[in-house]
GUDREN-569362 format. One record per residue: x, y, z of N, C-alpha, C, O in turn; residue in three letters. Coordinates in pm, whole numbers, padded with zeros to 5 digits, always signed. Layout:
# GUDREN-569362
XYZXYZXYZXYZAla/...
# end
This chain:
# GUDREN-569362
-00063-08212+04270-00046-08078+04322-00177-08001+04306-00230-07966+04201Unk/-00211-07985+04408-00339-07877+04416-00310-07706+04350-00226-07633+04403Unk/-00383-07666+04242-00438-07550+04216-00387-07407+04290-00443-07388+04398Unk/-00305-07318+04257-00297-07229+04340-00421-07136+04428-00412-07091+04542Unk/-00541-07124+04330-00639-07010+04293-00751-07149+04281-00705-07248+04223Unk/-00843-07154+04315-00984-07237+04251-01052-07174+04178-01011-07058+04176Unk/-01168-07194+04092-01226-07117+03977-01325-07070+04033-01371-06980+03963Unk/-01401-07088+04154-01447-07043+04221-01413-06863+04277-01495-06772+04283Unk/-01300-06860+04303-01236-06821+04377-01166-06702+04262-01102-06603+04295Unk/-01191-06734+04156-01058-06620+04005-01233-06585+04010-01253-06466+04035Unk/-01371-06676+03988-01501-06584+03928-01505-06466+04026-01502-06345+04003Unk/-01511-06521+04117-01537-06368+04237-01476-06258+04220-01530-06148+04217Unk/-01296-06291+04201-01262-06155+04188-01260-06113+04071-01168-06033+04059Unk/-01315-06128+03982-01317-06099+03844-01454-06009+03856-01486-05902+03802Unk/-01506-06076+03927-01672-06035+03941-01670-05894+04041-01758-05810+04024Unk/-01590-05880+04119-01586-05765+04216-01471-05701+04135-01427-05619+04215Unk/-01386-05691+04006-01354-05581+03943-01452-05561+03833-01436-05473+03748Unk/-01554-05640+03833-01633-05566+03689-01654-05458+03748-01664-05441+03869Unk/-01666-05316+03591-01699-05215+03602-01868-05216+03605-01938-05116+03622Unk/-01901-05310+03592-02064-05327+03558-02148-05292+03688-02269-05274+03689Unk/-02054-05284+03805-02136-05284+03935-02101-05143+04001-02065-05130+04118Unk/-02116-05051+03921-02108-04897+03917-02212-04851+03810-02255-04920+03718Unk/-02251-04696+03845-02291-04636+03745-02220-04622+03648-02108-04593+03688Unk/-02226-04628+03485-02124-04552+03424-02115-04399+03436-02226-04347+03418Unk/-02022-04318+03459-02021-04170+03384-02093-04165+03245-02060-04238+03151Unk/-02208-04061+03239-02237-04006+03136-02299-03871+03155-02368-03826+03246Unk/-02239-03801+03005-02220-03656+03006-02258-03620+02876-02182-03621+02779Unk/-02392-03585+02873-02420-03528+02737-02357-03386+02709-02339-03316+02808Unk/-02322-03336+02590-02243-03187+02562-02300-03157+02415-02313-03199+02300Unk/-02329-03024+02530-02434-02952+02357-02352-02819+02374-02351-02758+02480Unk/-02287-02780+02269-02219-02622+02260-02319-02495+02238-02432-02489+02189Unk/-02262-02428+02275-02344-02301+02261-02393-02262+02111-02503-02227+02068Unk/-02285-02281+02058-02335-02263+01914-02460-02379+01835-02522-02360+01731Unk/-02464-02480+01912-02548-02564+01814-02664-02564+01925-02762-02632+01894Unk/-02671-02498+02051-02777-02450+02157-02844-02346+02081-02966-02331+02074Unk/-02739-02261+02014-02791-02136+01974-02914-02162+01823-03004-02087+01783Unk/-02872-02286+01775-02924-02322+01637-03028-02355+01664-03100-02311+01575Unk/-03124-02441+01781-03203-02519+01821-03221-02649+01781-03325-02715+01783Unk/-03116-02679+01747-03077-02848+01743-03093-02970+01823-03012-03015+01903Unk/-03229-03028+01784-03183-03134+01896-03140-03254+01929-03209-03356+01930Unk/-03030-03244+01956-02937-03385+01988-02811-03251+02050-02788-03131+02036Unk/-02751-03391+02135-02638-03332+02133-02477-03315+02059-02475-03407+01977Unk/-02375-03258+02052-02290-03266+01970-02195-03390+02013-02128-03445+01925Unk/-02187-03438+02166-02150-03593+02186-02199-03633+02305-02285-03570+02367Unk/-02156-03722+02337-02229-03764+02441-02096-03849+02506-02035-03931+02438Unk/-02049-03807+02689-01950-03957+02699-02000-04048+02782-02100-04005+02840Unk/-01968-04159+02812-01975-04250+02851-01869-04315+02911-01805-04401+02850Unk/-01843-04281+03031-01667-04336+03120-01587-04256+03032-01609-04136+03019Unk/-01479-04326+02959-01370-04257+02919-01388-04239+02765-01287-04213+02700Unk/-01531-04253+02688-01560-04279+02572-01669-04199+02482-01788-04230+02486Unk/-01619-04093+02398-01641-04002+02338-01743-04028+02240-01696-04061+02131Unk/-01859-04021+02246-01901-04040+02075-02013-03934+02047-02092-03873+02119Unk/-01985-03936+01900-01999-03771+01853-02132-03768+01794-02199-03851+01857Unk/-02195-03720+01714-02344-03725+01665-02300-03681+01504-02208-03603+01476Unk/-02354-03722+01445-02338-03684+01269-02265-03572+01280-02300-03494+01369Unk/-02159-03539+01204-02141-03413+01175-02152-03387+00993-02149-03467+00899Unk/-02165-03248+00998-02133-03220+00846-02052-03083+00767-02044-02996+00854Unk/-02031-03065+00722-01948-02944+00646-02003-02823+00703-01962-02732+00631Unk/-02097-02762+00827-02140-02632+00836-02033-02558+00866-01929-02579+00928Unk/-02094-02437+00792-01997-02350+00888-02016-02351+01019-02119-02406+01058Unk/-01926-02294+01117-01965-02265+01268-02052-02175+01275-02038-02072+01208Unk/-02177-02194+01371-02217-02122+01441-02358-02144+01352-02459-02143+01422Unk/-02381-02167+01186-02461-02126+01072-02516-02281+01059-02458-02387+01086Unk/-02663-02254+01001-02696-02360+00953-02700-02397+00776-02779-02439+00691Unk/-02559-02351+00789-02542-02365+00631-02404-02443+00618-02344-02452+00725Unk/-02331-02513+00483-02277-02568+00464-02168-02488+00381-02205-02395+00309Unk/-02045-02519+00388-01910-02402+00307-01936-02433+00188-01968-02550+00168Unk/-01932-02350+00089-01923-02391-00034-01810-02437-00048-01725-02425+00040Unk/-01779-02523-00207-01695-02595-00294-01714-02733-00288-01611-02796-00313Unk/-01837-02815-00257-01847-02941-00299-01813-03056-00172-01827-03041-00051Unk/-01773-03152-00233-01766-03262-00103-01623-03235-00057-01589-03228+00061Unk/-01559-03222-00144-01400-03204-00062-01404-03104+00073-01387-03128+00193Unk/-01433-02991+00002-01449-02869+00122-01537-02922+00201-01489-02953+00309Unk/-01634-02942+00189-01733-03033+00317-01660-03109+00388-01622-03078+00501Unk/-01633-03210+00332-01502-03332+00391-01409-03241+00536-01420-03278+00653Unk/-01327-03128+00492-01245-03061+00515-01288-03012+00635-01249-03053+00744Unk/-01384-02908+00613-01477-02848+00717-01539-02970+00831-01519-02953+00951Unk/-01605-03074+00789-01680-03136+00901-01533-03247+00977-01548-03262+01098Unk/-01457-03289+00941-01296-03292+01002-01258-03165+01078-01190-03177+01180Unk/-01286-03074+01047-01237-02971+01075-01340-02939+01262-01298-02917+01375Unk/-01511-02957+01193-01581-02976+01321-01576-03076+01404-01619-03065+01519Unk/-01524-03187+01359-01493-03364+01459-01400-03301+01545-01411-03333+01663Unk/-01286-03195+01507-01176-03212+01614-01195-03098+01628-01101-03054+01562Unk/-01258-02993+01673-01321-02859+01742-01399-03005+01813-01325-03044+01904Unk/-01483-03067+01803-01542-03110+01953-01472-03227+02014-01500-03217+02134Unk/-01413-03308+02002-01327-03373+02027-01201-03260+02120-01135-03299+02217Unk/-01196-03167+02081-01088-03131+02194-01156-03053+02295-01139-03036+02416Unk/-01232-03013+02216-01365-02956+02368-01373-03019+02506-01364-02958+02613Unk/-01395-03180+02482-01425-03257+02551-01311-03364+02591-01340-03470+02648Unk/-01211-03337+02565-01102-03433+02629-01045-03539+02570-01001-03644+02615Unk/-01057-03474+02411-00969-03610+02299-00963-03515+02232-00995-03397+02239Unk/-00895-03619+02126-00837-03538+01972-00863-03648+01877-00915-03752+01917Unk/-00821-03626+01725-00854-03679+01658-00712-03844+01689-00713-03959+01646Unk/-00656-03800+01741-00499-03857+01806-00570-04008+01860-00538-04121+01822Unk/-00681-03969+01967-00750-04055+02001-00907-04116+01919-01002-04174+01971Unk/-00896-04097+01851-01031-04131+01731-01009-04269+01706-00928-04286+01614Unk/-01071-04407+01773-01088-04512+01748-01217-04576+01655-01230-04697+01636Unk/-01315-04464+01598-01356-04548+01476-01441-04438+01404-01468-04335+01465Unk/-01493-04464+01253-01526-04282+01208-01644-04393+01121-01620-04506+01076Unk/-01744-04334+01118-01849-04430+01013-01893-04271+00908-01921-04156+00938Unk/-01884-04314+00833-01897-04178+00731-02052-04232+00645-02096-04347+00638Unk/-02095-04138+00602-02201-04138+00467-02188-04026+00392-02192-03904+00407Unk/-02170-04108+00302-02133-04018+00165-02307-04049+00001-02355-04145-00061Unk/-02332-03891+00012-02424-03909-00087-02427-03993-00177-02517-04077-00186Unk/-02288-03979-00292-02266-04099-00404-02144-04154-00384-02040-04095-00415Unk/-02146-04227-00351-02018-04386-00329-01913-04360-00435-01796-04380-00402Unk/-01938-04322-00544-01887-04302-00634-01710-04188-00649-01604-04199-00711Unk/-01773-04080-00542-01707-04007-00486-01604-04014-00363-01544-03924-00304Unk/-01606-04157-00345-01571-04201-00216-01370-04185-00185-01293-04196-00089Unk/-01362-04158-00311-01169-04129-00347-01157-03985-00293-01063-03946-00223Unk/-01283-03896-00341-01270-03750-00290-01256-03710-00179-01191-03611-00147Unk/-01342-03818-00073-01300-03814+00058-01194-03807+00107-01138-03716+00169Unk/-01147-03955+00064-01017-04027+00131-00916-03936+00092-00819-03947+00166Unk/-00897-03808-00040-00818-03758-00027-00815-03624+00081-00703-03579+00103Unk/-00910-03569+00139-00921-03512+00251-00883-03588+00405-00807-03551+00494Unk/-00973-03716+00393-00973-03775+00503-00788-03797+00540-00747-03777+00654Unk/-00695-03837+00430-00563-03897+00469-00481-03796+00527-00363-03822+00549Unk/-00538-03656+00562-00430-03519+00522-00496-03565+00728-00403-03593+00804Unk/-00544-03566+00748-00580-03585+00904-00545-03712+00984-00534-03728+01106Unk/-00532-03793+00887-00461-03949+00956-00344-03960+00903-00354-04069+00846Unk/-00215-03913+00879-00126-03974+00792-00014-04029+00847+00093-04012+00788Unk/-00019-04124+01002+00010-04224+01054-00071-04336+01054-00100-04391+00948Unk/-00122-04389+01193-00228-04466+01224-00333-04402+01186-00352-04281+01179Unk/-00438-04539+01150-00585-04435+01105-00697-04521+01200-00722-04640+01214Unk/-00739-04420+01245-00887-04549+01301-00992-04635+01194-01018-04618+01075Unk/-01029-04715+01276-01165-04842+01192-01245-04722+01136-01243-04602+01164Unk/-01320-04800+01042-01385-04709+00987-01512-04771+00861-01496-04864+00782Unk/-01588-04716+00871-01731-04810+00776-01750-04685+00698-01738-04570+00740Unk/-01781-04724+00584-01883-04625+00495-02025-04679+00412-02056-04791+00371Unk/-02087-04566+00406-02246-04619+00348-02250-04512+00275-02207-04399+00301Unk/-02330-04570+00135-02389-04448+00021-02504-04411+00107-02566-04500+00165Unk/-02534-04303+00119-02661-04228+00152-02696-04147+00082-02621-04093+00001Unk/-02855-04112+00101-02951-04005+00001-03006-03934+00111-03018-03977+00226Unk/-03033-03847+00077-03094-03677+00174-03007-03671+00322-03052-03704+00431Unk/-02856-03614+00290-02840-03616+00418-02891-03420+00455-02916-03323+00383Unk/-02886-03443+00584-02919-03292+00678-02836-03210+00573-02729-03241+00520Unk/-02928-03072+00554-02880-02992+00456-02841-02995+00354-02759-02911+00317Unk/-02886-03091+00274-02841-03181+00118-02693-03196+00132-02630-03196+00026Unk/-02619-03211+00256-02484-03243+00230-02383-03336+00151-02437-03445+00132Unk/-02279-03332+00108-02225-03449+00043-02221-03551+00146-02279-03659+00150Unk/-02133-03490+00237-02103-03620+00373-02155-03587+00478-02193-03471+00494Unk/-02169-03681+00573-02175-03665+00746-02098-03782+00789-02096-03889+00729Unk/-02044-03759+00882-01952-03854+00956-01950-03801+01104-01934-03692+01159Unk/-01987-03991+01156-01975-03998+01328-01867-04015+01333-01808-04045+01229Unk/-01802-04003+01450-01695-04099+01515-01722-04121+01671-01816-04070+01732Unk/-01627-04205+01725-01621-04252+01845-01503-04227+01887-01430-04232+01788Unk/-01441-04203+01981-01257-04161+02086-01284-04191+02196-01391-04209+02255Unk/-01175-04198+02224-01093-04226+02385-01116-04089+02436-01129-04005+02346Unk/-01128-04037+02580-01112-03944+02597-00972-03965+02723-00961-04072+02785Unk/-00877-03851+02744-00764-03916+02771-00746-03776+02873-00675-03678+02851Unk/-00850-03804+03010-00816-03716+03113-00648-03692+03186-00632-03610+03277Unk/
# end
């Protein structure tokens, strides 16, 4: 019995649905407030349907300063800035498929997770961590992430 499809014949159309033979969408997004700071990078950048964010850290809005009370409140606050831009742009933390954090001392890394769980306490996205030294504004943490954006 002959083959329904030849392999010939499945490469092609496989090959005429790659997305590869399009431009992707991309959309850099810088807010007014971090326009207003003279910051340069932007606060994310997408790519098709795919959100990814640039370091964030504990500032207050609008200030180039950080909230007082330590890494927790930092923690709190820069969660707090992931999903202020994340809904800006057409996700939520709902859609947050991976978060890479740096944390000054590793040591502290429980202090996080007890902030971090009050924002995931279903499914949680992938996620990496690294000890780091001198982050932007002597912060405790900064954390990227990456999302779905879900037009």
């Amino acid at each position: 019995m002959k083959p329904l499809f030849s392999l010939s014949f499945v490469l092609i159309f496989f090959m005429s649905c790659n997305s590869a033979s399009r431009s992707p969408i991309i959309e850099h997004y810088q807010s007014e407030e971090m326009a207003a700071l003279g910051l340069p990078f932007s606060d994310a950048v997408r790519v098709d349907n795919m959100l990814y964010l640039s370091g964030v850290i504990g500032m207050k809005p609008g200030k180039m300063e950080l909230v007082e009370g330590g890494l927790e409140a930092e923690a709190r606050q820069t969660m707090e800035n992931i999903k202020k831009v994340l809904e800006a742009h057409g996700s939520s933390l709902e859609h947050a498929i991976k978060f890479t954090v740096f944390i000054d001392d590793i040591n502290r890394w429980s202090d996080f997770n007890k902030v971090y769980v009050e924002y995931f306490p279903g499914k949680k996205p992938a996620r990496s961590a690294f000890g780091a030294e001198g982050l932007a504004l002597g912060a405790s943490v900064e954390v990227e992430c990456i999302a779905v954006i879900v037009d």
